[in-house]
C-alpha positions in Angstrom: 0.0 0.0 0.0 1.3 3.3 -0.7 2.4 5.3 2.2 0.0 7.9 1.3 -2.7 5.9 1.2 -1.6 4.0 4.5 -3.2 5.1 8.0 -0.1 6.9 8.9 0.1 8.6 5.6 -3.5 10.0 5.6 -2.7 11.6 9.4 0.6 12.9 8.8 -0.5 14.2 5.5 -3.8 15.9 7.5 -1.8 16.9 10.5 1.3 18.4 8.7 0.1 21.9 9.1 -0.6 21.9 12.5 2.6 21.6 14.6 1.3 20.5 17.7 -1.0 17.9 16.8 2.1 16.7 14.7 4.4 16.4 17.4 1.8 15.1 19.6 0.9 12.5 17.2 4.8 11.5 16.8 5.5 11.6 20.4 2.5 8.8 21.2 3.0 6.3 18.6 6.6 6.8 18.0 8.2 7.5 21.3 5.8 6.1 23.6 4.3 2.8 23.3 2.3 1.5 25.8 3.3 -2.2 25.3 6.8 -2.2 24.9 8.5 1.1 27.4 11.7 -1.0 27.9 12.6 -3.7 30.7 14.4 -2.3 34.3 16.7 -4.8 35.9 18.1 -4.2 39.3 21.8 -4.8 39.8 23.1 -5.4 43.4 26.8 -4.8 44.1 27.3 -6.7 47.5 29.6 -5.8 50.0 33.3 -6.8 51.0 32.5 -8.3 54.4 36.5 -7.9 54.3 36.5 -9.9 57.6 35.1 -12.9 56.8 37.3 -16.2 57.3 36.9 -20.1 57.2 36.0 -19.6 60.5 33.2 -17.5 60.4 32.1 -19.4 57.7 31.9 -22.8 59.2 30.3 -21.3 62.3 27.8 -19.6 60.0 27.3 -22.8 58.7 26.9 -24.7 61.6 24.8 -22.1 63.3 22.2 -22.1 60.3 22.4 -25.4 58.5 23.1 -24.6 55.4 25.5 -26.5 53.1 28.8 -25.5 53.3 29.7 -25.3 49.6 26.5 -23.3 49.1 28.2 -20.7 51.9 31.4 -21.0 50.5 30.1 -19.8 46.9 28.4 -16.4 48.3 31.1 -15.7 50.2 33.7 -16.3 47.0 30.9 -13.9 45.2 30.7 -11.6 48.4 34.6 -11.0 48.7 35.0 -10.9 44.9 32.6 -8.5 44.5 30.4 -10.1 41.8 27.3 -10.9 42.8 24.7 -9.1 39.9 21.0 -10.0 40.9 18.2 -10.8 38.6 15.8 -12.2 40.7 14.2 -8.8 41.9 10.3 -8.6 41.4 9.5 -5.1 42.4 11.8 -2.4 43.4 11.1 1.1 45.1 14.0 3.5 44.6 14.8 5.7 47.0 13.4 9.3 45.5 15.4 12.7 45.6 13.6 15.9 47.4 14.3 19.8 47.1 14.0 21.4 50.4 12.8 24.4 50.7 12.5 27.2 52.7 10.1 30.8 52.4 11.1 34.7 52.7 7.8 36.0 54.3 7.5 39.8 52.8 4.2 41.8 52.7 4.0 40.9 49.1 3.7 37.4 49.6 6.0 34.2 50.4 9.1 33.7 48.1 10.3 30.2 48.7 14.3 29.3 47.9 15.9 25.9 47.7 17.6 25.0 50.5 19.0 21.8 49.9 18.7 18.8 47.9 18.6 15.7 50.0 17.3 11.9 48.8 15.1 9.5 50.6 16.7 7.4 53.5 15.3 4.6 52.3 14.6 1.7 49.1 12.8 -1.7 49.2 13.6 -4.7 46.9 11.1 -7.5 46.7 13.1 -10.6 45.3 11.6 -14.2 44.1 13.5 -16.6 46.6 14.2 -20.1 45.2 13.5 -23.6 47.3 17.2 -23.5 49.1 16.4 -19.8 50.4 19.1 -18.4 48.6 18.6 -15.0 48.4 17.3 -15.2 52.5 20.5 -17.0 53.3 22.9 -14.5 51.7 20.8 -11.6 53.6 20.9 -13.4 56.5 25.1 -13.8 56.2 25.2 -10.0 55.7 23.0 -9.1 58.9 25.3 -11.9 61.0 28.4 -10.2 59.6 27.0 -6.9 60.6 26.8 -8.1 64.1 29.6 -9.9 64.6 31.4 -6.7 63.5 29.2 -4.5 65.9 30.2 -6.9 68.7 33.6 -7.3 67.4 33.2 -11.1 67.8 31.3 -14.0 67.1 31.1 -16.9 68.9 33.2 -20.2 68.2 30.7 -23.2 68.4 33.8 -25.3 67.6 36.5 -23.9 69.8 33.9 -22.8 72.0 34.0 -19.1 73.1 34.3 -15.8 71.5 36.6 -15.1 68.6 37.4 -11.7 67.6 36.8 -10.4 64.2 37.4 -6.9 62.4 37.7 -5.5 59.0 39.9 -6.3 56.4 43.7 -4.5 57.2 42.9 -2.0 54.1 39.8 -0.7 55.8 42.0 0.4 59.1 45.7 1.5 57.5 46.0 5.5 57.0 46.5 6.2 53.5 44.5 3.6 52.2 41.4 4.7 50.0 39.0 2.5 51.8 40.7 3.6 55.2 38.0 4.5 57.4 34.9 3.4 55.6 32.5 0.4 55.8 33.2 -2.9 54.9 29.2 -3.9 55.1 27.6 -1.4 52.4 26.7 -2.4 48.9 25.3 -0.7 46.0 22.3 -0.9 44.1 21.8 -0.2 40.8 18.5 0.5 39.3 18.9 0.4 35.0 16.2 0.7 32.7 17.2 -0.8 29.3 15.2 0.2 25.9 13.4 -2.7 24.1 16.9 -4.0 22.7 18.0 -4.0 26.0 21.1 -3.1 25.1 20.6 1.2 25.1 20.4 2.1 28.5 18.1 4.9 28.8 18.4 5.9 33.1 20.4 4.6 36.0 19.4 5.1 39.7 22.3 4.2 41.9 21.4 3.7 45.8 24.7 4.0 47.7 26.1 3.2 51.1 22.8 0.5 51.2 22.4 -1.8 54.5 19.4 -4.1 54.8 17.5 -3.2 58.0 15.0 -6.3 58.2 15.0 -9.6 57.8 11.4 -10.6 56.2 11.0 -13.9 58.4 7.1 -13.6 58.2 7.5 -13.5 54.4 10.1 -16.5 54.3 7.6 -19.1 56.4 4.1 -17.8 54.5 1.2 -19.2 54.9 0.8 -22.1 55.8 -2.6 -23.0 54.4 -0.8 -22.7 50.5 2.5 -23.6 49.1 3.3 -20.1 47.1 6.4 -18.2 46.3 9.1 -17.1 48.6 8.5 -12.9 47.7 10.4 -11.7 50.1 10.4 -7.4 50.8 13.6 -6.3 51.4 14.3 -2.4 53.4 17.1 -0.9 53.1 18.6 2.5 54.2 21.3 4.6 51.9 23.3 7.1 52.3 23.1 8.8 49.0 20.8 8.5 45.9 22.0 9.7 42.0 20.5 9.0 38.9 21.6 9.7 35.0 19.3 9.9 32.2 20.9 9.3 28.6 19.3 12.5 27.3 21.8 15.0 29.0 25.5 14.0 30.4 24.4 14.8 34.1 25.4 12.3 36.4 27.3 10.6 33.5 30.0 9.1 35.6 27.5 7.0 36.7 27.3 5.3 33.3 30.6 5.1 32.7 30.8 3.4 36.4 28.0 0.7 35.6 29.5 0.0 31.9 32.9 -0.5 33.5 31.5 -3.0 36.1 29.5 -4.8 33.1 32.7 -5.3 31.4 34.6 -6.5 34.4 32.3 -8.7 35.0 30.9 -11.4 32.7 27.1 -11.9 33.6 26.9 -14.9 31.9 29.7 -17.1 33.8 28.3 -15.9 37.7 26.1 -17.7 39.4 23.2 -15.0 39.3 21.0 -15.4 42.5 
């Protein structure tokens, strides 16, 4: 069919003097498509958890039941630094906020920007698998996080407590991870266009620590076998995001395209 004589055709042709209609008309059928807007993945950078040993480990192990070789391969990924996850269902980025504050004159209230700030918080609801996975490698994190606070944990083999701190980088002067946490991750929220290869925005969550464990969610209920969803909390420290339309924030781009070539997805064990 001839493109004039095509749908399209017949309303470009009737809309081609009236430039707002035009770009209206462009803008909902060619930009925007209601079925296909792109995919968003959610990327999790864990943390170092710099003082974990064989130790630990085998306590850990002992203490929750879990196989050892399934410990031993998060903890590879942990201290490695390659764990990318897939498995999120539904994710609720933290948001950035202007505040603001008001000159109160006679003529009325002029308000100014006083600073801009980001929501303390971000929730991830993941699918969990039948061996807990995603629950146990939480549930490491949280344990390491104590054990740290305490600066122990206890020895069920040796019987006792056995000290534990941070890896020597995170407490030698000089050092560029000298004073900072061992237990933080990153999160990185990436929606892909339909090819999902163009990357069209980036929200990365920094400084994130989970602050629940979602037990009630783990056992379900027990009058239906369903999916494990388990809701996630965490608190940040800092919220950024980079849209590919300008170059603000671009160094996040550059950061996530450097990690996906670092890293091959394909050969991790994605949880």
């Amino acid at each position: 069919m001839p493109d004039e004589l095509s749908l399209v055709g017949r309303v470009q042709r009737t809309l081609q003097n009236n430039s707002v209609m035009s770009s209206y008309y462009r803008y909902l059928y060619q930009y925007f498509n209601p079925n296909i807007t792109g995919y968003t993945l959610v990327f999790m950078m864990p943390p170092h958890l710099s003082g974990l040993d064989g130790n630990f480990a085998s306590n850990f192990a002992n203490q929750t039941s879990v196989n050892a070789n399934v410990l031993s391969t998060f903890i590879d990924h942990t201290q490695s630094s390659q764990i990318l996850t897939f498995a999120a269902h539904e994710h609720t980025p933290p948001q950035s906020q202007v505040s603001t504050a008001q000159i109160n004159q006679r003529t009325g209230a002029l308000p100014y920007a006083t600073d801009v700030t980001s929501t303390e918080n971000c929730n991830i609801t993941y699918v969990d698998d039948m061996n807990c996975s995603i629950y146990l490698y939480h549930l490491l994190w949280v344990e390491y996080i104590r054990a740290i606070a305490d600066g122990a944990y206890y020895d069920h083999f040796g019987g006792g407590w056995t000290p534990i701190k941070p890896g020597d980088e995170y407490l030698t002067p000089g050092n560029s991870r000298f004073m900072t946490l061992d237990y933080i991750s990153s999160i990185y929220t990436v929606k892909y266009m339909p090819d999902l290869q163009t990357i069209t925005y980036i929200g990365k969550s920094i400084g994130c620590i989970p602050t629940s464990l979602p037990s009630s969610e783990l056992v379900g209920n027990k009058t239906s076998n369903e999916l494990a969803m388990l809701n996630f909390s965490y608190t940040i420290s800092a919220f950024r995001e980079y849209v590919n339309t300008n170059n603000m924030n671009s160094w996040i781009y550059a950061e996530l395209q450097a990690l996906l070539s670092a890293y091959n997805i394909t050969s991790l064990n994605i949880i």
